[in-house]
N, C-alpha and C positions, 0 to 999 in steps of 0.2 A: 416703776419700782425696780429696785438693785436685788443682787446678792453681792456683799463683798466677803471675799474668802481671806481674810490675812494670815499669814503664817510667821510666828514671831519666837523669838528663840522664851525659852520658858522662865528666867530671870524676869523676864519683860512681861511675863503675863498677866500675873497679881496687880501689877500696877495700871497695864493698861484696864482689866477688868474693872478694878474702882473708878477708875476715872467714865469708862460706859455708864456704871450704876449713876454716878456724881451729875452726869449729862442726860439721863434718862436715855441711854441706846440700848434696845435690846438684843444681846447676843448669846448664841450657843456657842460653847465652850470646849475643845475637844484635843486630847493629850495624842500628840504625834510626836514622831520619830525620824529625822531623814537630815538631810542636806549632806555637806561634803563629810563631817566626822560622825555622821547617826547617830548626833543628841538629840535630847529632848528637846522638843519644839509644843508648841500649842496653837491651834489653828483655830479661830474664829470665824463662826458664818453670820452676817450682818443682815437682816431683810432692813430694806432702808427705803424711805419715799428718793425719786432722784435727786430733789432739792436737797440734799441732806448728806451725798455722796461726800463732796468738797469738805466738807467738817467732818466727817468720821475718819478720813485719810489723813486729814491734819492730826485729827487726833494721834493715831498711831504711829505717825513719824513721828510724832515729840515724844509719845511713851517708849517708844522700840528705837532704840539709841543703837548703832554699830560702835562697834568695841576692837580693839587689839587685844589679842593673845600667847602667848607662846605655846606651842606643842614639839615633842621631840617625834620627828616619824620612826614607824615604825614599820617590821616586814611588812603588816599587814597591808599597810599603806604604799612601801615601793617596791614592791615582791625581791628585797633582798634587805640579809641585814647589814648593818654598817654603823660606827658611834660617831655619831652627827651631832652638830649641834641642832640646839630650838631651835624652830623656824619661828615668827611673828603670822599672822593670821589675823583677818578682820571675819569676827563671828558678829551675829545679833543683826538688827535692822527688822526691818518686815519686807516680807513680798505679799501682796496683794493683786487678787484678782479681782476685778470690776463687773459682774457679768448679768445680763438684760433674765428680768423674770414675768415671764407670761401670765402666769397667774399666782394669786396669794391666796391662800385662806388658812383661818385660824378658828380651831375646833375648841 
């Protein structure tokens, strides 16, 4: 048995979400905050038999698409100010952890 922890930007979540229900994978659901600009993200915990690891990763690479965007920095961001242009940015994707679980049980 697995735990997979994927962490996907939160545009990506509703869909990846249907698509679990649509394939029978049961997942907990859980509103996170972080990566380079501390958006909202949403973090998935997966118990999975290991046969099953391969197709739940598919899954969410085809649902959690990486994107280009522009943001304008700001001090926050370069500890000084200055009128810059946008920069482009690749947000979205998943990262995923794959991690071995000792025991299971379900109350």
């Amino acid at each position: 048995m697995k735990l997979i922890v994927a962490i996907v930007q939160k545009e990506d979540a509703n869909r990846l979400q249907h698509t679990f229900v649509k394939e029978s994978i049961r997942a907990t659901k859980l509103a996170t905050t972080g990566g380079f600009l501390s958006e909202g993200n949403t973090t998935f915990l997966i118990g999975i038999d290991d046969k099953h690891v391969k197709q739940v990763l598919r899954i969410i690479k085809e649902e959690s698409k990486a994107r280009e965007e522009y943001m304008n920095p700001n001090m926050t961001m370069t500890g000084f100010e200055m009128n810059s242009q946008p920069i482009k940015i690749t947000v979205g994707g998943a990262t995923c952890f794959v991690l071995p679980v000792e025991e299971f049980k379900q109350f």
